[in-house]
C-alpha positions as CSV (number, residue, x, y, z in Angstrom):
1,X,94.3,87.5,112.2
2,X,96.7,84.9,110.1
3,X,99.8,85.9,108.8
4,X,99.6,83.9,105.9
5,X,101.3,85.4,103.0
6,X,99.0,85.2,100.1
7,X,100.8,83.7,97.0
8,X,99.1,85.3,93.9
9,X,98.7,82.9,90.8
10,X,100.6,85.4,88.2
11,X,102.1,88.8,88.7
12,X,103.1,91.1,85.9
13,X,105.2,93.4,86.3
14,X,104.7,96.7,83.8
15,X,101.7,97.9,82.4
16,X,102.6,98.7,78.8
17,X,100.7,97.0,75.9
18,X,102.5,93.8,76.4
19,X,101.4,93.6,80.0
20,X,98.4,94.5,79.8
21,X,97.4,92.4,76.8
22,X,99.0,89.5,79.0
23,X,96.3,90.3,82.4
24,X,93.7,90.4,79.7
25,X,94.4,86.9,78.8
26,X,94.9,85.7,81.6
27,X,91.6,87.1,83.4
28,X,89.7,85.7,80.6
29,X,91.5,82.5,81.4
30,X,89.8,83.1,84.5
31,X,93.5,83.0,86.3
32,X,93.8,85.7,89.4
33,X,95.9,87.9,87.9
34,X,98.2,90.8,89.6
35,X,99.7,94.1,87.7
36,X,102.5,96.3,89.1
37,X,103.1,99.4,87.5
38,X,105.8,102.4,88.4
39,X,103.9,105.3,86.0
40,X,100.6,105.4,84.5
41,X,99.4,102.3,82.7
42,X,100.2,102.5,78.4
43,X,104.1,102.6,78.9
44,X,105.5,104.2,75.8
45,X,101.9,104.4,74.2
46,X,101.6,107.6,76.6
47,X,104.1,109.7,74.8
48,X,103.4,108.6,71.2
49,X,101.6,111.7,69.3
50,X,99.7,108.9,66.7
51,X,99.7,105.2,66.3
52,X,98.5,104.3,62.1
53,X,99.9,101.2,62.3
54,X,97.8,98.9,64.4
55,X,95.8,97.2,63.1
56,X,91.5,97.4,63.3
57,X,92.1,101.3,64.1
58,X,93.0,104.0,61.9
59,X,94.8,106.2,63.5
60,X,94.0,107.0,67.4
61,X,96.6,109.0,70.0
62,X,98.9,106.9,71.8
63,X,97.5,108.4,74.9
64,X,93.7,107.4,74.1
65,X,95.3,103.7,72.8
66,X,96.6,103.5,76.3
67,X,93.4,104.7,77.9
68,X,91.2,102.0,76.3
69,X,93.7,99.2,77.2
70,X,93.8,100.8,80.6
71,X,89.7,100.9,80.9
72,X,89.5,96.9,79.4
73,X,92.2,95.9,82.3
74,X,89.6,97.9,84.8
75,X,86.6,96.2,83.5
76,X,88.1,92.8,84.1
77,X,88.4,93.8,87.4
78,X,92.3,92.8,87.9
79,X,94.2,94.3,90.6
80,X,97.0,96.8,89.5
81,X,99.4,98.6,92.2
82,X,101.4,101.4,91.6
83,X,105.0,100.4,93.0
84,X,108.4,100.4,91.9
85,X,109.9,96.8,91.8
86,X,113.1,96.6,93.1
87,X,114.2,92.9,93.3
88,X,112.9,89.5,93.1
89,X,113.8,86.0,94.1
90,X,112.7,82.7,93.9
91,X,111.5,80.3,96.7
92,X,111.1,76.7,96.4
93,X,107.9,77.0,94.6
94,X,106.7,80.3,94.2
95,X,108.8,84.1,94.1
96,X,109.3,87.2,96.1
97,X,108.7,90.3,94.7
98,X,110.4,93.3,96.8
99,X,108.5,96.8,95.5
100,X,109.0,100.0,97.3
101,X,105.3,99.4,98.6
102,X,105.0,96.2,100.1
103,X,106.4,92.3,99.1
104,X,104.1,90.3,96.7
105,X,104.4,86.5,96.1
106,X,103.7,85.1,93.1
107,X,103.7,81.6,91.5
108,X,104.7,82.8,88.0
109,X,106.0,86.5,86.7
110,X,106.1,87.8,83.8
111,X,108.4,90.9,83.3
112,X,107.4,93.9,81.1
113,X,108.9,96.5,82.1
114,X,110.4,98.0,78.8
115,X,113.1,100.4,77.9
116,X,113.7,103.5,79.1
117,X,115.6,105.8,75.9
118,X,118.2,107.9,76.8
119,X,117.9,111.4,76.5
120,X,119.4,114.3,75.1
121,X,119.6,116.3,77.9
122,X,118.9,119.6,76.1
123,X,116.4,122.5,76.6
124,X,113.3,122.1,74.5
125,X,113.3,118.2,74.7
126,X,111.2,117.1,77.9
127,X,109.1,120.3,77.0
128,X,108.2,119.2,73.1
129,X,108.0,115.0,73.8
130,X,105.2,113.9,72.0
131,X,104.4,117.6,70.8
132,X,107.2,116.8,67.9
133,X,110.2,114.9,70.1
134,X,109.9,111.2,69.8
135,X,111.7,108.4,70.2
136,X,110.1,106.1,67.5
137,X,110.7,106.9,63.8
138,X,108.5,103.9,62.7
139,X,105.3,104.9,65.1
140,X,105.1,108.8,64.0
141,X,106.7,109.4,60.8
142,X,103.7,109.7,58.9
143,X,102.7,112.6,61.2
144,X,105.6,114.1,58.8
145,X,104.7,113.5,55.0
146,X,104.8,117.1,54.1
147,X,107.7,118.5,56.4
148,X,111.4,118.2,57.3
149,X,112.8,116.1,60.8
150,X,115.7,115.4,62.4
151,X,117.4,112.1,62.8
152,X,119.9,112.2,65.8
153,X,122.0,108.8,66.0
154,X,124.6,106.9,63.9
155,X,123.9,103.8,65.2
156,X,121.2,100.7,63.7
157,X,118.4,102.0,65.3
158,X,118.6,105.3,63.9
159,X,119.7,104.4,60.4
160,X,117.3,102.1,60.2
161,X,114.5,104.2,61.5
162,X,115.5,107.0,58.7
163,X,115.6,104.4,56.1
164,X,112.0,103.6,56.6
165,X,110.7,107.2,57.3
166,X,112.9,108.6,54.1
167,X,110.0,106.5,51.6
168,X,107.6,108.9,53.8
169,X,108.4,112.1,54.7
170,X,109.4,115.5,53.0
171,X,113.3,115.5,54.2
172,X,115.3,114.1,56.8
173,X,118.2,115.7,58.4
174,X,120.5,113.0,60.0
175,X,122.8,114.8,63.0
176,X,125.5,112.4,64.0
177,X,128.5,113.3,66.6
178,X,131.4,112.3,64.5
179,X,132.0,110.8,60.7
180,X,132.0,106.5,61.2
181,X,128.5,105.4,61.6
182,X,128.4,102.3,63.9
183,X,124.8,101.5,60.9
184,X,125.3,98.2,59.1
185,X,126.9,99.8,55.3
186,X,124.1,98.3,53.6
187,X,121.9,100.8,55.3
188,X,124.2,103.5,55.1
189,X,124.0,103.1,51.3
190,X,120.3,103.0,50.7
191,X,120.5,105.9,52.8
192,X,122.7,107.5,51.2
193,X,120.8,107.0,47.8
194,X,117.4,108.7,49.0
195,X,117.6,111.8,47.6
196,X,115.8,113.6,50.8
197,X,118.5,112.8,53.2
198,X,120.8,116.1,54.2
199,X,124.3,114.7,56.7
200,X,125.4,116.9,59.2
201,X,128.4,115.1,60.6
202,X,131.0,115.9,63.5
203,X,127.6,117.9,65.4
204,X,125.8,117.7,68.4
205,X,121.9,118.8,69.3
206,X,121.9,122.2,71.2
207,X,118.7,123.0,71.9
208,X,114.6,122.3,70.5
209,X,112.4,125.4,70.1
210,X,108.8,125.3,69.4
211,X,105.5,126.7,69.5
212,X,102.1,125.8,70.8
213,X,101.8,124.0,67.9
214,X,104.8,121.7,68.6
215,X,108.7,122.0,67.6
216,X,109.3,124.2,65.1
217,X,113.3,123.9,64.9
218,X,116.5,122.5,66.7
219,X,119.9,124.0,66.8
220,X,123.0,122.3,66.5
221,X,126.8,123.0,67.1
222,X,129.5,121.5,65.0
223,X,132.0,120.0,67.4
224,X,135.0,120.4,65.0
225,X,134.4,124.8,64.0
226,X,132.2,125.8,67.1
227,X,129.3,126.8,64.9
228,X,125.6,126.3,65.1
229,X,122.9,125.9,62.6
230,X,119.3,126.4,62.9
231,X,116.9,123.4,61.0
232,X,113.6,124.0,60.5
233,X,111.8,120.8,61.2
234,X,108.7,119.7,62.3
235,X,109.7,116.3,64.4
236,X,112.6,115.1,66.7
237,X,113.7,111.7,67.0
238,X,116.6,110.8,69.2
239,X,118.0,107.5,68.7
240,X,121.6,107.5,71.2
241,X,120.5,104.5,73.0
242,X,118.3,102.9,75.3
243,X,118.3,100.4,77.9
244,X,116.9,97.5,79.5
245,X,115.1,98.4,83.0
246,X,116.0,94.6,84.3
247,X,118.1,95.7,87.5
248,X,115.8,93.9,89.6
249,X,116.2,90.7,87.8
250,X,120.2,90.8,89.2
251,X,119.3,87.4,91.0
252,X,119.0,85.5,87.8
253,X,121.0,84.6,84.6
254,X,118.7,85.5,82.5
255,X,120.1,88.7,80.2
256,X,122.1,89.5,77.8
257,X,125.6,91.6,78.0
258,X,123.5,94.6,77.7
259,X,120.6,94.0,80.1
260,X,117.6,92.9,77.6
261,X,116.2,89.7,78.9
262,X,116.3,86.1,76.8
263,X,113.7,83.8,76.3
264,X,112.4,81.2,74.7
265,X,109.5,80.9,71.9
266,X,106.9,80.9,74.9
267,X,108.3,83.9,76.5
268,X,109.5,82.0,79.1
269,X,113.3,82.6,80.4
270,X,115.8,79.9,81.8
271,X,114.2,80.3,85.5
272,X,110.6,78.1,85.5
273,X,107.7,80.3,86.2
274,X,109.4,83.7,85.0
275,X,108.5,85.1,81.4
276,X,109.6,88.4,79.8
277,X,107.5,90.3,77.3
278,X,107.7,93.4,75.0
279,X,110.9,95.9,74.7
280,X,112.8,94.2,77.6
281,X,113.2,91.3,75.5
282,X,116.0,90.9,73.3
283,X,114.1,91.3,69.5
284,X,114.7,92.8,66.4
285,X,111.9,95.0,66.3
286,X,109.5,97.0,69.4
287,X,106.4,97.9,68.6
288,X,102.6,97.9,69.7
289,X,102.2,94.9,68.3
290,X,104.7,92.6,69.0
291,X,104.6,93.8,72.3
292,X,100.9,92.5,72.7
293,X,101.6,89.3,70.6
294,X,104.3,88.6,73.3
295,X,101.6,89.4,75.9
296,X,99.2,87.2,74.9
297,X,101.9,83.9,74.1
298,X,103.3,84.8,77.7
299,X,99.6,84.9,79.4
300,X,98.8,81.2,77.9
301,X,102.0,79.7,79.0
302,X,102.1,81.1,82.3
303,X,98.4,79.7,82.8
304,X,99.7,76.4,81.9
305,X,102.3,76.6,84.0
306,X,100.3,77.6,87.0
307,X,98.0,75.0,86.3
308,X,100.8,72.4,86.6
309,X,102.0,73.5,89.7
């Protein structure tokens, strides 16, 4: 038997929309295409209650969005393992994957691995995620015309997200750990003008209840006085961070000071052959969509590169 390594032409590494949008392209370029994934295929898609906003369909569960992505991958018959990545390198003309399965070589790689959010940590929250706890403002608000939610966060991303969302729902409470808002002041100020917004300042989120409907409330303490309040809402969003899952790209220069990988306007990052895609990247905004227009300019530009090689 040879003990040849077999050097795959392009190995992706996350199957979220990005990365699976990317093996689509690429399979239809007919390029051999490989797929490593650590949880089930849809990424963040899994644990989104609705998606209204892509476009060519309605409205259609995250879940199912993820499902038919996942069954188009199938069709095209490309290869996806389930393994966590834990470090790669480069070799003079191809690079070495290291999972916790096995070692994969690859000409090119393109890197989608995402964000993972960080959590509250409370009771209520794992139990009520995508039954009225999300982490995306922008992708569920409209689940929310008629009813009240909760805005966790002082930072960009939250302010921002209740900007957009105050146009659409009923109320918003925002629940922020201390006074200063680390939000730009020109969006603390529209904020501050939309009549729907309530501030509850200097508190912390205590605990989610719900029914088997969904959430139904969340409690929170005032850090200051000791004392709780009850809000009735309908939906959750926690906005205290997230990060970059790019520890296995530690051999490379190719993040920024807070791990979300740069690259260039074909996806492509300072090292030849390895392109990042989706939420890892460095961006403005993370959605469905930009996601699987980075997928698909990553896919054609890895091909290319292949095809040079």
């Amino acid at each position: 038997m040879s003990n040849e390594k077999v050097i795959h032409p392009v190995l992706i590494i996350g199957a979220g929309p990005a990365g699976m949008t990317a093996a689509i392209y690429l399979a239809r370029a007919n390029t051999k295409v490989k797929i490593v994934d650590k949880y089930a295929p849809g990424g963040k898609m899994n644990i989104t209650q609705l998606v209204e906003n892509y476009p060519g369909v309605t409205n259609i569960t995250g879940p199912d969005l993820a499902f038919k992505m996942f069954e188009q991958v199938r069709d095209l018959g490309i290869e996806i393992e389930y393994a966590d990545v834990n470090k790669i390198k480069k070799e003079e003309n191809h690079f070495v994957v290291e999972s916790d399965e096995e070692t994969i070589y690859a000409k090119a790689v393109i890197v989608a691995t995402g964000t993972q959010e960080r959590k509250l940590k409370i009771p209520g929250e794992a139990k009520y995620t995508g039954r009225g706890v999300s982490y995306c403002a922008v992708c569920d608000g409209n689940l929310y015309k008629n009813d009240a939610i909760v805005i966790i966060g002082g930072g960009n991303s939250a302010i921002e997200e209740a900007v957009f969302v105050a146009k659409i729902v009923k109320k918003i409470h925002i629940v922020h750990r201390n006074e200063n808002f680390r939000a730009d002041e020109s969006l603390m100020e529209e904020l501050r003008n939309s009549p729907n917004v309530e501030f509850h300042l200097n508190s912390i989120p205590v605990e989610v209840f719900g029914d088997q409907n969904g959430v139904t409330s969340i409690l929170i303490k005032n850090i200051e006085n000791g004392s709780e309040e009850k809000l009735d809402v309908k939906g959750v969003f926690p906005f205290v961070g997230s990060d970059a899952v790019t520890d296995f790209l530690s051999e490379f220069d190719v993040r920024d000071d807070k791990g979300f990988v740069l690259v260039d306007q074909e996806m492509m990052t300072s090292v030849p052959g390895l392109y990042s895609i989706g939420d890892v990247n460095k961006k403005v905004l993370r959605q469905i969509v930009t996601a699987t227009n980075d997928g698909a300019i990553a896919a054609l530009a890895a091909n290319r590169y292949i095809k040079r090689k």
